[in-house]
C-alpha positions as CSV (number, residue, x, y, z in Angstrom):
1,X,89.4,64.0,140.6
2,X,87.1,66.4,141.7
3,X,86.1,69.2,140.2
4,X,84.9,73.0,141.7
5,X,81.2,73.1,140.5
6,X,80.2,75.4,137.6
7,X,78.3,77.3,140.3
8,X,81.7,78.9,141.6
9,X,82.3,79.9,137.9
10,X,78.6,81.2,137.8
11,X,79.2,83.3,140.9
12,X,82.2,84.8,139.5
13,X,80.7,85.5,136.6
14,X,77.7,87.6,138.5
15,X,79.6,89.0,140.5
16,X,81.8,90.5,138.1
17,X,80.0,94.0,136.8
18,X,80.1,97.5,137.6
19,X,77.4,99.5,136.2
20,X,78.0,102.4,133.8
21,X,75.3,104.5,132.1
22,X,75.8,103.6,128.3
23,X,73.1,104.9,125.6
24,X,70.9,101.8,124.8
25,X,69.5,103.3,122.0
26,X,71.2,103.1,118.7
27,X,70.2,102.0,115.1
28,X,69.1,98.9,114.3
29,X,71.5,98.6,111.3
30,X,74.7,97.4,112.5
31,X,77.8,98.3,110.4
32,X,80.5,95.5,109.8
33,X,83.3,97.9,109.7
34,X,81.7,100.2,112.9
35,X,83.7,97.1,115.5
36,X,87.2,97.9,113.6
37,X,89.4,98.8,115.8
38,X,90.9,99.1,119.7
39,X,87.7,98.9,122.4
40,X,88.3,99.0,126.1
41,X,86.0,97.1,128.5
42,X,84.6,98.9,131.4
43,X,86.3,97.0,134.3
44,X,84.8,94.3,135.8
45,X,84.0,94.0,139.8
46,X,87.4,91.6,140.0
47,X,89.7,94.5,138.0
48,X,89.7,92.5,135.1
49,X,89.8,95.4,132.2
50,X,90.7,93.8,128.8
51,X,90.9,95.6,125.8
52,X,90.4,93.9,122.6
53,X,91.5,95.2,119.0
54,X,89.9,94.2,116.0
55,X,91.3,94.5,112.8
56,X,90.4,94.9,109.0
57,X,92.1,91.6,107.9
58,X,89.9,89.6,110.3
59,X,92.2,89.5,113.6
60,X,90.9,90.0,117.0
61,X,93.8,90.4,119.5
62,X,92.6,90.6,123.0
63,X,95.0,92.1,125.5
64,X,94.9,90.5,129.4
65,X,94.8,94.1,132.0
66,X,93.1,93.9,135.5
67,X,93.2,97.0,137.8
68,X,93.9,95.0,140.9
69,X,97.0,93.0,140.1
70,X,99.7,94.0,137.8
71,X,99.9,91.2,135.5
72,X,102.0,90.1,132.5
73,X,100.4,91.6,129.4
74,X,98.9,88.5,127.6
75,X,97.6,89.2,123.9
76,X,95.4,86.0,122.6
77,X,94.7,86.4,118.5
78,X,91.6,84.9,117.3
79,X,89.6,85.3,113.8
80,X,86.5,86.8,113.9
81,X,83.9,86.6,111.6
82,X,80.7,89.1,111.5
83,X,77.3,87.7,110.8
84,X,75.3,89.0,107.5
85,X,73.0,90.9,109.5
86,X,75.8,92.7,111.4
87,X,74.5,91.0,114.8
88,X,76.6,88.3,116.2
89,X,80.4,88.4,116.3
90,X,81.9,84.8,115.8
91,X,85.6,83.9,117.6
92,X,87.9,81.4,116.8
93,X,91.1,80.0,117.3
94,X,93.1,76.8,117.7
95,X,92.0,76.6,121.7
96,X,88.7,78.0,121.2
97,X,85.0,79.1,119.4
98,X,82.3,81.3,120.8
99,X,80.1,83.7,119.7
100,X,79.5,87.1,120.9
101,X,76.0,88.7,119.9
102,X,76.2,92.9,119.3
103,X,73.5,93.9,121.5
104,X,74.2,98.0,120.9
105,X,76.6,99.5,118.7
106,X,77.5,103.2,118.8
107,X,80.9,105.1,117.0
108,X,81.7,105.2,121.1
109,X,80.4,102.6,122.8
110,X,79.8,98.9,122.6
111,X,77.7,96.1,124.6
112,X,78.5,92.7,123.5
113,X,76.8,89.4,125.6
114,X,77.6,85.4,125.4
115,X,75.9,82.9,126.7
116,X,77.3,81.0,129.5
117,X,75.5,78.0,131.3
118,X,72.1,78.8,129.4
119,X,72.4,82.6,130.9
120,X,73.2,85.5,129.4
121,X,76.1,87.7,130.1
122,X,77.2,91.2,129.0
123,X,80.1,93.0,128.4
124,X,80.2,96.9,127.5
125,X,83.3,98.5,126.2
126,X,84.3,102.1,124.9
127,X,85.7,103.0,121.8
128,X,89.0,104.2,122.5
129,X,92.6,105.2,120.3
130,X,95.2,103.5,122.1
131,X,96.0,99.8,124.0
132,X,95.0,100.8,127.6
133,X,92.5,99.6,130.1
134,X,90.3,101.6,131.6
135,X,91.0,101.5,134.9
136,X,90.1,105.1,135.8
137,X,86.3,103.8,135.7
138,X,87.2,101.3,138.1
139,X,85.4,101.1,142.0
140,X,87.2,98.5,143.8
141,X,84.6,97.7,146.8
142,X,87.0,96.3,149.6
143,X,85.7,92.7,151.0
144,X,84.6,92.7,154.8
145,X,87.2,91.5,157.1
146,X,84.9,88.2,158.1
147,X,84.3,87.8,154.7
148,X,88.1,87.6,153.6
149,X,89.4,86.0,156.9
150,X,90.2,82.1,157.1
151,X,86.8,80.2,158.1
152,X,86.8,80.0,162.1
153,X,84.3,77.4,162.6
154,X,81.5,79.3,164.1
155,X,80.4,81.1,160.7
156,X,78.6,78.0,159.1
157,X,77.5,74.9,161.0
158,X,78.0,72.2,159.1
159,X,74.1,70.0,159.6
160,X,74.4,67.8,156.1
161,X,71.6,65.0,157.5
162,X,69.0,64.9,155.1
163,X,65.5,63.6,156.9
164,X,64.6,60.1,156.5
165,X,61.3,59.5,153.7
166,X,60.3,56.5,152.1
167,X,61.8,57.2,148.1
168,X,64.8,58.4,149.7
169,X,66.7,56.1,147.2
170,X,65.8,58.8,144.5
171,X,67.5,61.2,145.3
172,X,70.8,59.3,146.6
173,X,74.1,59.3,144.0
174,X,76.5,61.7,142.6
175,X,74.9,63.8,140.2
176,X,76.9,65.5,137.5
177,X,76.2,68.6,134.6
178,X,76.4,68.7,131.0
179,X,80.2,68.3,131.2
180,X,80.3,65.7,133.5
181,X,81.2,67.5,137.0
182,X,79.9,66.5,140.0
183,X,78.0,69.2,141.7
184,X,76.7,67.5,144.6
185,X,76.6,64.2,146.1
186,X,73.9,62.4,148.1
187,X,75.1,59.7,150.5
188,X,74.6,57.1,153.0
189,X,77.8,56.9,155.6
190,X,78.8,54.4,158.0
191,X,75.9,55.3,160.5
192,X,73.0,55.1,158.2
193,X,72.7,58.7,158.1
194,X,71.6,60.1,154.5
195,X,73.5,63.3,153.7
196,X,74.7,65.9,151.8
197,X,78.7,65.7,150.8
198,X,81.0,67.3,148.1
199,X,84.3,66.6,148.5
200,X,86.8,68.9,148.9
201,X,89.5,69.5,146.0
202,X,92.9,71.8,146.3
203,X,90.8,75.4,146.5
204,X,87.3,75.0,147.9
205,X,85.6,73.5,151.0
206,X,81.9,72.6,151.1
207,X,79.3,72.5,154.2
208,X,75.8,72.5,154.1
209,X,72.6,73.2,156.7
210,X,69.4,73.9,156.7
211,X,68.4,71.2,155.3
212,X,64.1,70.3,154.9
213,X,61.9,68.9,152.6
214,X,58.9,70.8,151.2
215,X,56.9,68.5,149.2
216,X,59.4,66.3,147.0
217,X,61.9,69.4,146.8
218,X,64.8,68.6,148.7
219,X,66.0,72.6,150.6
220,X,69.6,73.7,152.0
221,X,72.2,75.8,152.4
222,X,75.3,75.6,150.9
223,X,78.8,76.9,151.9
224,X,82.2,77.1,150.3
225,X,85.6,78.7,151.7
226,X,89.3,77.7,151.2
227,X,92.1,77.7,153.0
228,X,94.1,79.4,150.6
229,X,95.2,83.2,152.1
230,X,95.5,84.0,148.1
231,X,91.7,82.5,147.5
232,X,90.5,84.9,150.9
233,X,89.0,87.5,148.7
234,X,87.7,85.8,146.0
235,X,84.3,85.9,145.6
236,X,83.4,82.1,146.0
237,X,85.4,82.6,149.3
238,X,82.5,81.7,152.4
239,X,80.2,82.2,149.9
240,X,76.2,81.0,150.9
241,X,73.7,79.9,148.3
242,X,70.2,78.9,148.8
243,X,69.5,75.5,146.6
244,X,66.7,73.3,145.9
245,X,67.1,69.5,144.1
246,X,63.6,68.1,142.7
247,X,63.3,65.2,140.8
248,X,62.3,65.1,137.4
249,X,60.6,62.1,135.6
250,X,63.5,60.5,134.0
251,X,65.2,58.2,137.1
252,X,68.7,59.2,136.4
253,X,67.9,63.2,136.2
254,X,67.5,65.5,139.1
255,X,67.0,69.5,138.6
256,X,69.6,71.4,140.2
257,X,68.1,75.0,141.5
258,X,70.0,77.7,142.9
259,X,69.4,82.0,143.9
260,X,71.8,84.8,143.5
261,X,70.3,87.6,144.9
262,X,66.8,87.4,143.5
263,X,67.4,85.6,140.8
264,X,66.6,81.9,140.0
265,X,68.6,78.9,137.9
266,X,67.6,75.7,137.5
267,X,69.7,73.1,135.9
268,X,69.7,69.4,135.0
269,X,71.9,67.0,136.2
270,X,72.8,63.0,135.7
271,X,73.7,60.5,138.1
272,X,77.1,58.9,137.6
């Protein structure tokens, strides 16, 4: 069954922060007992606005809020551990480990990051007395009508043919990431053509143009939308991304390149 590619997760995860001046400058010396107690995370781009309670006997209990949608209050308790040096924050559970490093720690005000797909992500969070999000911080920045409207046809033309060169045979096969998800697929169909091609699963659609070669980099453009009205303002919805695929010298490999905004990431992926 196929799988939405971790660059739909990646884009949500981006997407995600509102800024909020926060002091960056604090002591070095971080304090075990300075993360004890109820810390309230400066809402997130999609209303998300947790707030997570840590506790002297080694509990952290992080309660579910987004400013958006009312939804059922979830609480998910974990064990926390904090490093010798004060510095990283380690979670765990039955269903889950992670770690969170302390990146600034104030009596007020807290930046925490984790790493997700190799990248870095952060998450700040005031210091506050009672279970409540922080919602009053939050800027909700309405999508364009085009952008959350069903996909008409004329916003992306789909042009998947990849141009014809003599090692073509490297690049073709479904190639997969660290976890064993197909991100894209190079194929040959029924006319000979060689093309681009992601299958579709319950949520996402994929089209792709602009497709060249510059050197041995394979270029394009790729597209997803849904059909879903519930999916119309979510922020993989008719989303565009720029992506290069270059081969590597293992056979099997291929690295997988893609821009948000300005901002490069290259990964490796295996054929299957």
């Amino acid at each position: 069954m196929n799988q939405m590619p971790f660059i739909a997760i990646f884009i949500i995860a981006i997407d995600l922060y509102v800024n909020l001046a926060i002091s960056e400058e604090i002591s070095d010396n971080v304090v075990k007992n300075s993360i004890i107690g109820i810390w309230s995370m400066i809402p997130l781009k999609n209303g998300i606005a947790n707030v997570v309670e840590y506790t002297k006997d080694g509990k952290s209990k992080v309660y579910s809020f987004n400013c958006i949608k009312k939804n059922e209050r979830v609480v998910e308790i974990s064990d926390y551990k904090v490093s010798q040096d004060g510095k990283i924050i380690y979670i765990s559970s039955e269903k889950n480990s992670f770690e969170l490093e302390v990146l600034t720690l104030q009596p007020k005000a807290m930046k925490l990051s984790m790493n997700f797909n190799d990248h870095k992500l952060t998450f700040q969070y005031i210091k506050t007395n009672k279970i409540e999000p922080l919602c009053s911080l939050f800027k909700w920045k309405e999508p364009s009508e085009t952008k959350k409207g069903a996909f008409d046809g004329k916003e992306f033309i789909h042009k998947p043919i990849i141009p014809i060169r003599p090692d073509i045979d490297r690049y073709i096969g479904a190639w997969a990431n660290d976890k064993g998800e197909i991100q894209i697929t190079i194929i040959k169909d029924a006319d000979g053509n060689i093309k681009l091609h992601l299958e579709s699963d319950k949520n996402w659609n994929y089209l792709y143009n602009n497709v060249s070669w510059v050197g041995n980099e394979l270029h394009y453009q790729s597209f997803a939308y849904s059909d879903k009205k519930d999916l119309f303002t979510h922020p993989y919805h008719k989303s565009r991304m720029k992506t290069i695929i270059t081969p590597v010298s293992d056979y099997n490999k291929i690295k997988y390149s893609f821009f948000i905004d300005s901002s490069r990431y290259d990964y490796i992926l295996t054929r299957k």
